[in-house]
SERO-4910 file (N, C-alpha, C, O; in steps of 0.05 Angstrom, whole numbers):
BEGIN
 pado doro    nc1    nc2    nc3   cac1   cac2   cac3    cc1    cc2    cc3    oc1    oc2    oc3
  Unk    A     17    -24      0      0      0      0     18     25      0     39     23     13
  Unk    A     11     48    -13     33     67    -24     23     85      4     -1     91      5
  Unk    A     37     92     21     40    112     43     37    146     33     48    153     12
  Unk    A     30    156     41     33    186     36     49    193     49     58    181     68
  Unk    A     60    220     37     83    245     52     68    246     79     79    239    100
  Unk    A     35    258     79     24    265    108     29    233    121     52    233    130
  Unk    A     20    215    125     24    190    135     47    189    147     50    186    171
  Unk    A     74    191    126     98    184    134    107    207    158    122    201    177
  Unk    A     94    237    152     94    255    173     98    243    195    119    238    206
  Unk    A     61    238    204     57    228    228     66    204    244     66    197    268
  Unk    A     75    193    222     86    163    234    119    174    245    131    161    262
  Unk    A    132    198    235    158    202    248    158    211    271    176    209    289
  Unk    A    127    227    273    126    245    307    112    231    317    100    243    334
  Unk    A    102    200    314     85    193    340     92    191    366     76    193    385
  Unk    A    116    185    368    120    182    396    130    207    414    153    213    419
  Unk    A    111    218    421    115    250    438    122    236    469    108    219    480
  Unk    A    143    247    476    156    250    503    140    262    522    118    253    523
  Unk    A    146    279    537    133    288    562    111    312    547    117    317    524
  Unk    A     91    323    556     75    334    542     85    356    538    104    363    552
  Unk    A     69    376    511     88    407    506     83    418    519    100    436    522
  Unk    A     60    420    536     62    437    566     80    444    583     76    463    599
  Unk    A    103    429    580    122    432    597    146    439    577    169    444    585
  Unk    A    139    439    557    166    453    542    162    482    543    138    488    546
  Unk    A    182    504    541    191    525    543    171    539    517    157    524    502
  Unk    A    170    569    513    160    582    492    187    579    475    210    577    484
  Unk    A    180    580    449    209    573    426    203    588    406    219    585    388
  Unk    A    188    602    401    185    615    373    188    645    379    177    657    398
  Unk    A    202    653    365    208    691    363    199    699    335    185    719    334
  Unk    A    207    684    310    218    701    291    194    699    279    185    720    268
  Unk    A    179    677    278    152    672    264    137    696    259    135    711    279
  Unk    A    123    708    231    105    722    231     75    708    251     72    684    256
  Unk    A     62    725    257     33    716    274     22    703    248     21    711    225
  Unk    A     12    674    263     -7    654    245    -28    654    258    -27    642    280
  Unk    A    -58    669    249    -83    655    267    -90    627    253    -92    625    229
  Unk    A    -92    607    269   -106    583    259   -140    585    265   -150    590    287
  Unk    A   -153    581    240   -181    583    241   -185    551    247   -179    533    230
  Unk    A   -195    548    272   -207    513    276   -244    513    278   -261    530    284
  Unk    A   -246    487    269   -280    478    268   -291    465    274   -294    450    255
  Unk    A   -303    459    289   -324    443    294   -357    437    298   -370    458    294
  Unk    A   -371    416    305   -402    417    293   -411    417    323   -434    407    323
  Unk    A   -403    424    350   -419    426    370   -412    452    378   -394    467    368
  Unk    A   -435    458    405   -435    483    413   -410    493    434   -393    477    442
  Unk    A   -410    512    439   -380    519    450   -372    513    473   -350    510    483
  Unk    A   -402    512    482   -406    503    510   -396    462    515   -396    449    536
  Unk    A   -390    456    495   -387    424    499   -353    425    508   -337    444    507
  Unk    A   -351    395    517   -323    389    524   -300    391    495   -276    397    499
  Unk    A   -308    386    474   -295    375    449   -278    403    452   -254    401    451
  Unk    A   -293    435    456   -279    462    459   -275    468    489   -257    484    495
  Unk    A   -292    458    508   -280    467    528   -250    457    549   -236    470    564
  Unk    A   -249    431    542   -231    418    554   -209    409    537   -188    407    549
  Unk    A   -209    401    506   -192    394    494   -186    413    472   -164    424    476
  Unk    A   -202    422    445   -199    442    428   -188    463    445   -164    463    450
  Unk    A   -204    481    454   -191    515    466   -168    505    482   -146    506    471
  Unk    A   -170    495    510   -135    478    515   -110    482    502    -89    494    507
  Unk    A   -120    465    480    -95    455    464    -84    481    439    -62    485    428
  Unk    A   -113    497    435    -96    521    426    -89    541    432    -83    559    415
  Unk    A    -89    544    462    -83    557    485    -52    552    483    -36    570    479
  Unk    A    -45    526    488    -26    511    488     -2    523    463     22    528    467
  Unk    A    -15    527    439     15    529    421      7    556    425     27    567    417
  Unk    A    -11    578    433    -12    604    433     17    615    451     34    632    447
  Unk    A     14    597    470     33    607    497     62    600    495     80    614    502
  Unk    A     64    581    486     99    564    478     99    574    456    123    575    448
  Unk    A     83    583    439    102    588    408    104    622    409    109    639    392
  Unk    A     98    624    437    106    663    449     85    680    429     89    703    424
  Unk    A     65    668    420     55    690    411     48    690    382     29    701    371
  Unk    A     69    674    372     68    665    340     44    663    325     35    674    305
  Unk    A     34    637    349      1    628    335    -26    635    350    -35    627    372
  Unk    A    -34    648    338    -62    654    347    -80    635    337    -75    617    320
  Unk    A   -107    643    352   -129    623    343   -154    630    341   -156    646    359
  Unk    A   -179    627    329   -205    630    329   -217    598    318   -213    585    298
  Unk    A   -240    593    348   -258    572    341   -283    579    332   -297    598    342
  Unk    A   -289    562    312   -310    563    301   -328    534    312   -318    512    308
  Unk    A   -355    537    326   -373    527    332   -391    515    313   -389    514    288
  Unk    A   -412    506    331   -434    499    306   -457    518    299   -474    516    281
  Unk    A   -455    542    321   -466    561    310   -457    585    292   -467    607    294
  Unk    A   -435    578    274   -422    585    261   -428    574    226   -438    552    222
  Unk    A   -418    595    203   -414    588    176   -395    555    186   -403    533    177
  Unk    A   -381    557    197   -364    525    197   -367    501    212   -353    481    214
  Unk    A   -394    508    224   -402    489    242   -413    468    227   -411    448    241
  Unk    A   -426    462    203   -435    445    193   -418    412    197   -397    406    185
  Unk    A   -432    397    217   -420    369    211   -409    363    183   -386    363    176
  Unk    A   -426    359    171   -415    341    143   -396    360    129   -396    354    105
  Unk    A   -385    375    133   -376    390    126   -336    404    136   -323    422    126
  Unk    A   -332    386    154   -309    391    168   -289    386    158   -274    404    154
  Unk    A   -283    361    150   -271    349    133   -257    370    109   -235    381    109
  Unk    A   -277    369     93   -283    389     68   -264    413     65   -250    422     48
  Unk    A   -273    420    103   -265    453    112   -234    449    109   -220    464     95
  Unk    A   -225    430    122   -195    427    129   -185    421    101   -171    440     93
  Unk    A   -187    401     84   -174    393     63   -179    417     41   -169    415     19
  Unk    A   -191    435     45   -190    457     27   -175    486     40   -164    504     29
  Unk    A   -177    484     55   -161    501     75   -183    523     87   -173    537    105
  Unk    A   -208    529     81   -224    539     94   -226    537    119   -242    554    127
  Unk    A   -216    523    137   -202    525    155   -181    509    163   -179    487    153
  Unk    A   -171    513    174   -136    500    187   -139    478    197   -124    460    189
  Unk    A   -155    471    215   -162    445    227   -186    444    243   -194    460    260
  Unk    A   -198    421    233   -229    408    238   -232    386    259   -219    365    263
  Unk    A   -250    394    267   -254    368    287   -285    352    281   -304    363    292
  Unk    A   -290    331    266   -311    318    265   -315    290    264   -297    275    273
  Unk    A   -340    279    252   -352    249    259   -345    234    237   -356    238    215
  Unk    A   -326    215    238   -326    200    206   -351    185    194   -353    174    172
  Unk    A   -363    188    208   -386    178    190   -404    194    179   -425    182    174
  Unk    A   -405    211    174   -422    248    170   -404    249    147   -383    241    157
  Unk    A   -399    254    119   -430    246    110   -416    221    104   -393    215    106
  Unk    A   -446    204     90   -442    174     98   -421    167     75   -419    184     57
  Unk    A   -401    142     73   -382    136     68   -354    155     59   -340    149     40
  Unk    A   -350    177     76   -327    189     73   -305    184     79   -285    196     70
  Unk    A   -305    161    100   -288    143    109   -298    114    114   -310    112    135
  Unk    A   -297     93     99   -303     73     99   -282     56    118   -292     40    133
  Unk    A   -262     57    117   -246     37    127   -244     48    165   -236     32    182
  Unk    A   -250     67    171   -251     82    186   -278     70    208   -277     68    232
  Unk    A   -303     63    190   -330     61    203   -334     27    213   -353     18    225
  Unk    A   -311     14    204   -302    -18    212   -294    -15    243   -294    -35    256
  Unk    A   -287     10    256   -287      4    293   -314     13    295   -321      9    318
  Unk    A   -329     22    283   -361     30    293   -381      1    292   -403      0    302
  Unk    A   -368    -17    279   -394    -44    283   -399    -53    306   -381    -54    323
  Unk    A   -426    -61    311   -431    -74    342   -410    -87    366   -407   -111    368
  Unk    A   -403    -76    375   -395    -85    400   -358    -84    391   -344   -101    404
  Unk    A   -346    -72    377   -328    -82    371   -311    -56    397   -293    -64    411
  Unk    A   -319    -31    399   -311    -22    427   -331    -12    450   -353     -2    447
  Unk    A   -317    -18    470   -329    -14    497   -318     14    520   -331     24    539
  Unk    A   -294     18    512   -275     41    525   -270     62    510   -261     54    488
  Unk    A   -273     90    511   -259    107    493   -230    110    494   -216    123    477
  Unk    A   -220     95    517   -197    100    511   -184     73    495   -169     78    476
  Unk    A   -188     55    500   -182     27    481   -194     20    455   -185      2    441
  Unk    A   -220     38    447   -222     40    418   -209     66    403   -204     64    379
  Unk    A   -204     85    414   -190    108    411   -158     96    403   -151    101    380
  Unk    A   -141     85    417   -111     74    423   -120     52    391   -109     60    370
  Unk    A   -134     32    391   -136     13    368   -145     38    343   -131     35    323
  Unk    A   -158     53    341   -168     66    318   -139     84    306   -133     86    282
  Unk    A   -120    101    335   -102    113    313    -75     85    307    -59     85    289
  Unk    A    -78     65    327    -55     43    306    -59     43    285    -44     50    267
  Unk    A    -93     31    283   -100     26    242    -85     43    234    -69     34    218
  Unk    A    -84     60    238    -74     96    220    -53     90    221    -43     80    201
  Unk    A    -34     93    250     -9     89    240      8     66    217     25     71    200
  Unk    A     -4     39    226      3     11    216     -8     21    183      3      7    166
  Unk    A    -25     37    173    -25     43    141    -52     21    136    -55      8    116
  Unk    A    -73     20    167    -95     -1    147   -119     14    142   -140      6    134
  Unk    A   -113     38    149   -142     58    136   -145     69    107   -162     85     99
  Unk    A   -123     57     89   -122     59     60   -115     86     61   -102     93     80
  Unk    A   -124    106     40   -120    127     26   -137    155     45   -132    179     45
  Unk    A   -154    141     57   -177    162     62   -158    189     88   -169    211     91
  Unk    A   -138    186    100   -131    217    105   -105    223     95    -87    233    108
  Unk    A   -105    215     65    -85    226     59    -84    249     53    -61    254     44
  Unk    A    -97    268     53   -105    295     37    -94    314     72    -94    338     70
  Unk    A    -86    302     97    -95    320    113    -70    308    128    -58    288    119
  Unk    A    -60    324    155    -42    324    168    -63    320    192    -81    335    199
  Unk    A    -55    295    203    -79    271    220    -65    283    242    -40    280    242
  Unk    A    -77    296    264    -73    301    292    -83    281    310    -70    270    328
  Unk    A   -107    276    306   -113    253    323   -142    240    315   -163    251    311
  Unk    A   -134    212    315   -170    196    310   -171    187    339   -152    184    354
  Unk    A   -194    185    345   -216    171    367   -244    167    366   -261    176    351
  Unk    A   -245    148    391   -277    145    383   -291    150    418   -277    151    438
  Unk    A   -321    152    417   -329    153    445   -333    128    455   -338    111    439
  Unk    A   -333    122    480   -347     91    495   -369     87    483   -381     99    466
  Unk    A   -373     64    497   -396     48    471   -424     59    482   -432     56    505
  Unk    A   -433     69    467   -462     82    458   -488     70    464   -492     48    455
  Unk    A   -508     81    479   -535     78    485   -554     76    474   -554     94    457
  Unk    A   -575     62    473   -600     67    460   -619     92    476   -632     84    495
  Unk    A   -622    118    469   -643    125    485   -671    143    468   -672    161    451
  Unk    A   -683    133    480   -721    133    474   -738    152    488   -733    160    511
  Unk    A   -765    159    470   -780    171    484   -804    160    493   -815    170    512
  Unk    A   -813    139    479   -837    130    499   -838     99    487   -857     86    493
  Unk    A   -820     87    471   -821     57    472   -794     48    484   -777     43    467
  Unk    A   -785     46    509   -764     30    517   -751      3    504   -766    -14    494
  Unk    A   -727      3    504   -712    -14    487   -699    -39    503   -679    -31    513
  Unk    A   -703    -60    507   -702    -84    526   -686   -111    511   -669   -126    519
  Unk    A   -700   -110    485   -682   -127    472   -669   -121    451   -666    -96    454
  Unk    A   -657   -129    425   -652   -131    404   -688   -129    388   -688   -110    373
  Unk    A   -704   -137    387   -724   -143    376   -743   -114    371   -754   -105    351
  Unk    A   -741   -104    403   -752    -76    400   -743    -52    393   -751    -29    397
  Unk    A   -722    -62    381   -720    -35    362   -730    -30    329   -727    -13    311
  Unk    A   -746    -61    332   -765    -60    302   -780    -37    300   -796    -33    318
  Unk    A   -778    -18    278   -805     -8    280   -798     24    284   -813     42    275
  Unk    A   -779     30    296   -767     55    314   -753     68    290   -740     56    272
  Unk    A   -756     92    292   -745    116    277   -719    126    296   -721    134    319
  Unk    A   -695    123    284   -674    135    308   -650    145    302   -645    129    284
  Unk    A   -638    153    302   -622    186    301   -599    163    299   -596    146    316
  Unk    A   -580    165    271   -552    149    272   -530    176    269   -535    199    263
  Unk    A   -502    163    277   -478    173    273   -471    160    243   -464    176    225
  Unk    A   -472    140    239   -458    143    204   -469    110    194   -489     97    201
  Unk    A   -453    107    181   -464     82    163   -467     46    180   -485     30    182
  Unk    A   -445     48    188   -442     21    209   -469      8    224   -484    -11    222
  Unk    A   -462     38    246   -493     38    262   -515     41    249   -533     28    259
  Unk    A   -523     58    224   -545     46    207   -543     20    200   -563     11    212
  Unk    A   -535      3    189   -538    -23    181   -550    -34    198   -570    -47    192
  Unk    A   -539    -31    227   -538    -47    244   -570    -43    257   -583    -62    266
  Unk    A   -579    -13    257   -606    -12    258   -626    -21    248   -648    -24    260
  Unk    A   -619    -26    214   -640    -30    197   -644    -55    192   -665    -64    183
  Unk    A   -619    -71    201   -615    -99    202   -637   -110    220   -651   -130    216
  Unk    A   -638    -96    238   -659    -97    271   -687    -88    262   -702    -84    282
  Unk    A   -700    -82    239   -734    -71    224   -723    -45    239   -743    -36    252
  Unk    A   -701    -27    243   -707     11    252   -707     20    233   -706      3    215
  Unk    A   -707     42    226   -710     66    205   -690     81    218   -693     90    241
  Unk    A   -665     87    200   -642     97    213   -640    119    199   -639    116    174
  Unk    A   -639    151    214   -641    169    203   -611    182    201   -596    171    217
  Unk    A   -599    203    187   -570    217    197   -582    244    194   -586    259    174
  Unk    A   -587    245    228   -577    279    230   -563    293    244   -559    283    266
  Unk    A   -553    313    242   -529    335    253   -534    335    281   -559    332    282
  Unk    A   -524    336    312   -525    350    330   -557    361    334   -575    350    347
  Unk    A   -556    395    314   -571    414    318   -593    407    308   -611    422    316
  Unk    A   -601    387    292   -627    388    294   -642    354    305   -662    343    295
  Unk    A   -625    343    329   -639    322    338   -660    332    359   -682    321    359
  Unk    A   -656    352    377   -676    368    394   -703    372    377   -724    366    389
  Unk    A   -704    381    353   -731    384    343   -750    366    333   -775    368    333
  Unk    A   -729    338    319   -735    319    301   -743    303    333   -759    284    330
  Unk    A   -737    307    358   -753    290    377   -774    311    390   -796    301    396
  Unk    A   -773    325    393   -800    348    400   -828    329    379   -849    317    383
  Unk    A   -813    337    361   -840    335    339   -844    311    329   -860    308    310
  Unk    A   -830    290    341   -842    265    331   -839    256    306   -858    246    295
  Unk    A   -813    257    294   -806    256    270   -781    234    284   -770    223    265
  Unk    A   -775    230    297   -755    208    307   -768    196    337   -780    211    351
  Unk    A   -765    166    345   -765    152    363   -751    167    391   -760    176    412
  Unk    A   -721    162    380   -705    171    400   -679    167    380   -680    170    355
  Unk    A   -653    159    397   -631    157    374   -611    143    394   -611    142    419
  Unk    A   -593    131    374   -560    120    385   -539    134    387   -528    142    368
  Unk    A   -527    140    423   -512    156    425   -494    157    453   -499    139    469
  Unk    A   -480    170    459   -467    176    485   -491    193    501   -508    206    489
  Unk    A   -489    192    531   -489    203    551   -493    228    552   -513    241    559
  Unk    A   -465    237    541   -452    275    526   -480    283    517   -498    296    528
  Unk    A   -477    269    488   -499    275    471   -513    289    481   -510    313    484
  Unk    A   -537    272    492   -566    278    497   -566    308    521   -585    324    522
  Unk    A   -541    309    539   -540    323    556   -538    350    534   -553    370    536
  Unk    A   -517    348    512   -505    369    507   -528    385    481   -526    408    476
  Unk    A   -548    366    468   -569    378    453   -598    385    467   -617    395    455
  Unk    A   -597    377    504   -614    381    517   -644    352    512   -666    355    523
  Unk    A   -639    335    501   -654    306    489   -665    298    511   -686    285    508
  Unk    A   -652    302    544   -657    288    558   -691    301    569   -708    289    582
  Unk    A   -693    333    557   -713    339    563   -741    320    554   -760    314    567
  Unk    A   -736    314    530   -759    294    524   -750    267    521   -768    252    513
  Unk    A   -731    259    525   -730    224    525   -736    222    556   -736    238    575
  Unk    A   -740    190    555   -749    185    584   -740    148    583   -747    134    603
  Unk    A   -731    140    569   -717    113    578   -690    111    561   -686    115    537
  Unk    A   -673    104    580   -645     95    564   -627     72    571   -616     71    593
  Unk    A   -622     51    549   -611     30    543   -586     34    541   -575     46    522
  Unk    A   -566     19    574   -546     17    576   -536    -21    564   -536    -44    575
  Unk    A   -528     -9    537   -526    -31    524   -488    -40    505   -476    -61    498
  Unk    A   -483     -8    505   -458     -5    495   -455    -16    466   -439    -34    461
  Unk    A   -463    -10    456   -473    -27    428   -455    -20    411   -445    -38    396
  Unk    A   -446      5    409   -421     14    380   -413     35    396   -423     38    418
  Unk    A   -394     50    388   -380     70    383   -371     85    359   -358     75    341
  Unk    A   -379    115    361   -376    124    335   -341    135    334   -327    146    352
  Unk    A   -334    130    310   -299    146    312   -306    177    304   -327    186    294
  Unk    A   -275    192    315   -275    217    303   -254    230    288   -232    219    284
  Unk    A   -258    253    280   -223    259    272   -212    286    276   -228    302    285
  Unk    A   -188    293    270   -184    320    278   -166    324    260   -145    311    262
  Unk    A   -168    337    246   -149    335    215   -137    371    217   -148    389    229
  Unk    A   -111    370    200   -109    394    191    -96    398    164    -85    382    149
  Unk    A    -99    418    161    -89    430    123    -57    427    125    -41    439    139
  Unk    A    -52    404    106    -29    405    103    -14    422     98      9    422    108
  Unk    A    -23    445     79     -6    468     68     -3    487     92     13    506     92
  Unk    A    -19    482    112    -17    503    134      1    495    155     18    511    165
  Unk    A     -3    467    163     24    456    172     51    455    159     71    446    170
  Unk    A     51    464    139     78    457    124     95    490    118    116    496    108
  Unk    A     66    508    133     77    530    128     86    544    155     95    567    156
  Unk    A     82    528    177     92    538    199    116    532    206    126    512    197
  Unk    A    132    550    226    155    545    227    166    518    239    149    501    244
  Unk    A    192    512    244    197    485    238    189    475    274    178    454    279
  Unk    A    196    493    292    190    499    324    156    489    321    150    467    328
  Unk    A    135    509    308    118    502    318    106    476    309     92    462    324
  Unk    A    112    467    279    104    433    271    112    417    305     98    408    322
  Unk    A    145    421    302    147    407    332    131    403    353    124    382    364
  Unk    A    127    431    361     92    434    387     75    405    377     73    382    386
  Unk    A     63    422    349     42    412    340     37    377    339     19    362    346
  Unk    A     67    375    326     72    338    333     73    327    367     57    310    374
  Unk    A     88    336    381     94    333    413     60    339    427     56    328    449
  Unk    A     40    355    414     26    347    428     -3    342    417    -25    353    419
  Unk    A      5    323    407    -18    305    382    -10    279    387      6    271    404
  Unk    A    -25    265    369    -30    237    363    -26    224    393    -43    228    411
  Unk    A      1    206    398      6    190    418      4    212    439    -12    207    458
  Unk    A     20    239    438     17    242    465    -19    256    479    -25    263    502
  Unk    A    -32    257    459    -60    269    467    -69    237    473    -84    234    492
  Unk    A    -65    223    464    -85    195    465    -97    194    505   -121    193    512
  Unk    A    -76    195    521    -77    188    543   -109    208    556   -128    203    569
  Unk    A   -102    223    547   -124    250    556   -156    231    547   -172    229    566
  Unk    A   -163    221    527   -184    214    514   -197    201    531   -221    205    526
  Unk    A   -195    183    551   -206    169    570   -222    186    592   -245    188    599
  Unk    A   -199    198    600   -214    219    626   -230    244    621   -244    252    639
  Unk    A   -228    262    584   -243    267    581   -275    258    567   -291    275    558
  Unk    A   -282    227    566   -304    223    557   -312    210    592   -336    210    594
  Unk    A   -301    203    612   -310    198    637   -328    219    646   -351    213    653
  Unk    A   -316    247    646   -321    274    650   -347    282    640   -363    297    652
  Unk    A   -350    268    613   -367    284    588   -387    264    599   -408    275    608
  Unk    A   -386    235    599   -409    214    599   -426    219    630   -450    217    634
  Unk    A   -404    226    652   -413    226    680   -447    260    681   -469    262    692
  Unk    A   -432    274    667   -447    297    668   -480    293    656   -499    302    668
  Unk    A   -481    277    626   -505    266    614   -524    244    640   -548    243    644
  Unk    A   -507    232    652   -525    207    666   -526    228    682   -549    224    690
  Unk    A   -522    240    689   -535    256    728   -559    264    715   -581    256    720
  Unk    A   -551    287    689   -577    302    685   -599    276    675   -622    285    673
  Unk    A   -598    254    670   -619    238    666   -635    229    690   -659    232    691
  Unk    A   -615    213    717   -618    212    734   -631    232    751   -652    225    761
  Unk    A   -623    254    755   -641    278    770   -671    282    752   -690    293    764
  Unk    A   -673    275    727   -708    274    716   -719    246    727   -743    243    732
  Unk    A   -707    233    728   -716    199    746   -726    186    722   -748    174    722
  Unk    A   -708    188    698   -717    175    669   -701    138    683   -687    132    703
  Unk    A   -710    125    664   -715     90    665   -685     86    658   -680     97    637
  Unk    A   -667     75    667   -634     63    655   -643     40    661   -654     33    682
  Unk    A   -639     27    639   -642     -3    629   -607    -17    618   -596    -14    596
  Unk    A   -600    -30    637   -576    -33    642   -577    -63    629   -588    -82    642
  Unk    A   -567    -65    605   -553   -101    591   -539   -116    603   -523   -104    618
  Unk    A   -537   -142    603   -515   -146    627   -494   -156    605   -496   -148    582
  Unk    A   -475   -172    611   -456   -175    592   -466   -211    572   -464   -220    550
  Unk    A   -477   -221    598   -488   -247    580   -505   -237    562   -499   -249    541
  Unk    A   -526   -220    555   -548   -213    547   -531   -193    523   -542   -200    502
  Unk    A   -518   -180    518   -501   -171    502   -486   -191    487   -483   -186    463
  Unk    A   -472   -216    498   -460   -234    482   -480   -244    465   -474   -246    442
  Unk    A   -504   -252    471   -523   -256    451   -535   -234    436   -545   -239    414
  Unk    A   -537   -210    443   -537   -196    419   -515   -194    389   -520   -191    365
  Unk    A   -487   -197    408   -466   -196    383   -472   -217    366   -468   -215    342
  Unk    A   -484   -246    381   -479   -268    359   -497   -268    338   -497   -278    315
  Unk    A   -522   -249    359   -548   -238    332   -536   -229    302   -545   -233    279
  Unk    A   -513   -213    312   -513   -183    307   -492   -196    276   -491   -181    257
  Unk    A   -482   -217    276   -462   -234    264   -469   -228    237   -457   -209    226
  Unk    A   -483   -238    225   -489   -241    197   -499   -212    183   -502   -209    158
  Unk    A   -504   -186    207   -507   -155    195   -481   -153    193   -474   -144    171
  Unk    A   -460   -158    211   -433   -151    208   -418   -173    173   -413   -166    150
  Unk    A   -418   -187    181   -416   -208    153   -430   -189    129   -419   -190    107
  Unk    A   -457   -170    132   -458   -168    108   -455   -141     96   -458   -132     73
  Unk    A   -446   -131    120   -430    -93    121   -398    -97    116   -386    -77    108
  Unk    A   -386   -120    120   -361   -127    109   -360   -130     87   -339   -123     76
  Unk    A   -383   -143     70   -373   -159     45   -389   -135     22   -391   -139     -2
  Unk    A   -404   -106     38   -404    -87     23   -380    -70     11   -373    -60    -11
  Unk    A   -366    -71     45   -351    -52     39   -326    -64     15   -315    -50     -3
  Unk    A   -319    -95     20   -309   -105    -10   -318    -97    -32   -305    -83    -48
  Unk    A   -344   -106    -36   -354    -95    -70   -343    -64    -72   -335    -58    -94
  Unk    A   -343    -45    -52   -341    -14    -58   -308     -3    -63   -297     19    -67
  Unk    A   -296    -37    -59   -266    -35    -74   -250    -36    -49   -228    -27    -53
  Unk    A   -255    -47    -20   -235    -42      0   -226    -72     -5   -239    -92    -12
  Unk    A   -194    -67      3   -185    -97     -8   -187   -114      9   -194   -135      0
  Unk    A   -182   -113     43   -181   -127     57   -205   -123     90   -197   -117    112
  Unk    A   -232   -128     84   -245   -108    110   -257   -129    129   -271   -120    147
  Unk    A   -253   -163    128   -247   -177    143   -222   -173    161   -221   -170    186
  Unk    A   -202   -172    142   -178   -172    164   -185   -144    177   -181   -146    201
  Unk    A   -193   -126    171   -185    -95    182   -201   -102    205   -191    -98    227
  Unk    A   -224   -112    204   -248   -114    230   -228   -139    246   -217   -131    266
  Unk    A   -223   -161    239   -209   -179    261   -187   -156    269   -191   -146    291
  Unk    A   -167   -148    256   -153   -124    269   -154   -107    289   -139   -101    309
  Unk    A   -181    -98    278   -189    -80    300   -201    -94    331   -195    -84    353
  Unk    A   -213   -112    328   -224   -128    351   -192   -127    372   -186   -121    395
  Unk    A   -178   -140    344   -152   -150    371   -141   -129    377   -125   -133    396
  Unk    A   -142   -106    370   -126    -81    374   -147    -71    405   -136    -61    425
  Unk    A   -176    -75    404   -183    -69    418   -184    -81    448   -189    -67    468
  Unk    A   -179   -105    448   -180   -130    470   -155   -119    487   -152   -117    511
  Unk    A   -127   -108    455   -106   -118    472    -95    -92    489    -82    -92    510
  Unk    A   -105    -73    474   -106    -39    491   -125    -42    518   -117    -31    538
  Unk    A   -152    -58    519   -167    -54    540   -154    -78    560   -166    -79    582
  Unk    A   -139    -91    558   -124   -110    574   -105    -97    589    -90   -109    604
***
């Protein structure tokens, strides 16, 4: 498989030492760079409050001044989910933070850690999702971008507004809010009607009865306010959606040689560690506010989940042998890959 220049980048700076926090300011001579960054939630979420603004706090202060920054939200021209991607590889903005599955197949090899049950930890599907990347088994799809960091959230809930979800069976029938293609299959495989929409408009599409409920994190529902009208939720862990955080290569390639350094030293491997304690943070905040309305948690146990996966067998069998026909050469191995990548990080 032919590697890219960006690929070979990141594969030279993966291994960051002590974090850049603790390195000194290093840049004088640099003209001022503002980096325009993007993303599809509100400002108020963790994605900008604890890790985005942070981290560009972070090269603002060590690169003395060099790099400035402005975030762009989702109440912003650049907030559009399906659209992040787009933003970065064209340089409309510098670096994006979004859902690989938005819009649907933009990353195919990418949506193989989102099948049923294949993670349970954000931090052990996060650690298995950027190996693929590094090891070169996500094919072609970020070569256009200078890869800061992939992850994904802990494994994802069913939550509802007035038909509770108990087995595999009852989600026949249900209209429900997906993250990308995987988890649709996996819905429709089940008689759901799997819808894709943005963040901003799942609040209305459940007001008005145009969706069931939807598949998601904790975060979520807290952070679009959902929990106001849902009222049962299925602790089932069923998928996890991945993400990414890409930037414009030409913009990295135009900074000085000090701040790429920052930029590498505190990305990929050395951000990985953070990803755990901020989705603990993010998931703990969604269950209180559920809990303080005294909504229904319907908790799976793990036997009752092993028979879901073995249900779940022949949708996975037949979301593999799509993504073959659509030209991926190897998406058996990539999924056994990923399983073992995930077992052996959560070990």
């Amino acid at each position: 498989m032919k590697t890219s220049v960006t690929r070979r980048r990141a594969l030279g700076t993966a291994a960051a030492a002590a974090g850049a926090l603790a390195m000194p300011a290093v840049v004088w001579g640099q003209a001022k760079t503002t980096l325009k960054i993007s993303h599809y939630l509100p400002a108020t979420h963790g994605f900008q409050v604890d890790f985005i603004g942070p981290w560009a706090e972070m090269l603002k202060q060590k690169s003395g001044g060099a790099i400035d920054y402005k975030i762009y939200d989702s109440t912003t021209a650049f907030g559009r989910a399906d659209r992040q991607a787009d933003q970065a590889r064209a340089g409309i903005a510098d670096i994006a933070f979004g859902l690989c599955g938005i819009p649907r197949g933009r990353f195919p090899h990418s949506s193989v850690i989102e099948l049923p049950f294949v993670v349970d930890r954000a931090d052990s599907g996060s650690r298995a999702l950027w190996q693929l990347y590094q090891d070169g088994r996500l094919g072609s799809e970020y070569d256009d971008f200078k890869v800061l960091l992939l992850m994904t959230h802990p494994g994802a809930f069913v939550h509802t507004v007035d038909r509770p979800m108990r087995t595999l069976a009852d989600l026949k029938g249900m209209r429900l809010r997906t993250p990308g293609p995987a988890v649709s299959a996996m819905l429709e495989y089940e008689g759901a009607s799997a819808l894709t929409l943005p963040p901003a408009e799942i609040y209305q599409a459940l007001s008005k009865g145009t969706i069931d409920g939807l598949t998601t994190t904790w975060d979520l529902v807290a952070t679009v306010h959902a929990n106001e009208i849902l009222k049962y939720h299925t602790d089932c862990r069923l998928y996890a959606a991945a993400f990414y955080f890409l930037m414009n290569p030409k913009t990295y390639d135009g900074l000085d040689d000090d701040v790429r350094k920052l930029v590498d030293e505190s990305t990929g491997d050395a951000m990985l560690p953070k990803v755990g304690p901020w989705w603990d943070k993010w998931e703990a905040a969604g269950k209180e506010d559920a809990v303080k309305r005294n909504h229904e948690i319907i908790v799976i146990d793990d036997a009752e989940r092993d028979q879901w996966r073995e249900q779940l067998q022949p949708m996975i069998a037949d979301y593999l042998a799509g993504l073959h026909k659509q030209g991926m050469e190897d998406p058996k191995g990539l999924y056994q890959r990923a399983l073992e990548l995930v077992q052996q990080y959560q070990a």
